[in-house]
Structures are given as C-alpha cells and as structure tokens.
N, C-alpha and C positions, 0 to 999 in steps of 0.2 A: 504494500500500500504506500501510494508516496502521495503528498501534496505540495503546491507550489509555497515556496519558502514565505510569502505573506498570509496564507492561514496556519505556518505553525504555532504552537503552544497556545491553543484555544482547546484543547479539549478534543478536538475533532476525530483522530486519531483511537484515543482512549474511549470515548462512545460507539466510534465502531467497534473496534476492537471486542466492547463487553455484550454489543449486540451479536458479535460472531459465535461465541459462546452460548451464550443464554440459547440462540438457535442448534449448535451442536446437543447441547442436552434435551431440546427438544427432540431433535431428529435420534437420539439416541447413541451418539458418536462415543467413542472410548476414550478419546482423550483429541489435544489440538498441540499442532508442534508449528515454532515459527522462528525465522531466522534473521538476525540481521550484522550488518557490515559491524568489526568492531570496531571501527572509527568514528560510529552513529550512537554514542551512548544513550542520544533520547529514545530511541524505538525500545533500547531495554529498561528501560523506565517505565516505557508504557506499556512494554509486556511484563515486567513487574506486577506493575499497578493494576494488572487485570487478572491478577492472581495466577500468571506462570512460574515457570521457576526454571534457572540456569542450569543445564546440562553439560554441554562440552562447548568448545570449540575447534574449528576445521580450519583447515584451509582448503581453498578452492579455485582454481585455476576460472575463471569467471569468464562467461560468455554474455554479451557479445562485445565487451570492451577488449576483452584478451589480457584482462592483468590477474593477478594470483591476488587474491583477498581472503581476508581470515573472518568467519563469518561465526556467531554466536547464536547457539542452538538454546532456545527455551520452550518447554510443554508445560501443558496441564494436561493431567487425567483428571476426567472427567466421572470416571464411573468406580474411583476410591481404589483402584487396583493401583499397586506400584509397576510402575515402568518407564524404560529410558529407552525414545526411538533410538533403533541402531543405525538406519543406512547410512546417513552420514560417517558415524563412528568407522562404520566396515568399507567403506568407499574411500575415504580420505585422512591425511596425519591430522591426529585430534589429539587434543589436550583439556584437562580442566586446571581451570583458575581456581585460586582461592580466593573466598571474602569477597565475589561477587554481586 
C-alpha cells in the first residue's frame, strides 16, 4: 500500500490496515503476513499499531528496480495458533533483530 507523500501521517494507512483485518477474520483467514523496506520504519509502526508483530528479516534482490533490499516481515495470527510464515525465511538470507 503506498500513498502520495502529502497524505502521510493522517491515519490513513493505519485504518486501512485495521479494516484488512477485521475483514480477514470475517472471511475466516488464519493469520495476515506483510512486509516492508527497512529503511521505511513508518509502515512498521503501523503494522505494529495494528497489532502485528516482527518476525525476521530478508533480503531481497527486488524487482522491478533491480536493487537488493532488506525487507521486514510482520504477521498476525488471527485464529490464536502460533506460527511464523516460512517462505521468505526458506527463499532468502534472513535474520532476526533484536528489540524490534
């Protein structure tokens, strides 16, 4: 999800975000995984703030600019079961941070 630089830190974001949710548990989904650049610390703020939580980080050879970026994996489970999406983890060099 991106918006142009004059509607950030309105909220905008963070309301979607909680609407995406509240419809995954409608629809029944097991949990929601979302990623972003770690040089973008707002997007993990506001997957924070919607009750995700910090898993690993990749790195990722990124299409369609062609640069190598390290991107930060956050989920929720949704249905109270522990788990930690793997693909990333098994696709790419990952690490976890600490103090997150």
């Amino acid at each position: 999800m991106c918006l142009k630089k004059e509607y950030w830190h309105q909220g905008i974001v963070s309301e979607a975000v909680k609407s995406i949710i509240q419809q995954a548990q409608k629809e029944g989904l097991n949990y929601l995984t979302a990623t972003h650049d770690i040089k973008n610390i707002h997007s993990g703020h506001v997957m924070k703030k919607a009750g995700m939580h910090y898993c690993y980080y990749y790195k990722e050879h990124w299409m369609p600019k062609n640069i190598p970026v390290i991107f930060r994996m956050y989920q929720i489970n949704l249905d109270g079961k522990k788990r930690i999406y793997q693909k990333y983890w098994n696709q790419y060099e990952h690490f976890i941070e600490e103090n997150i």
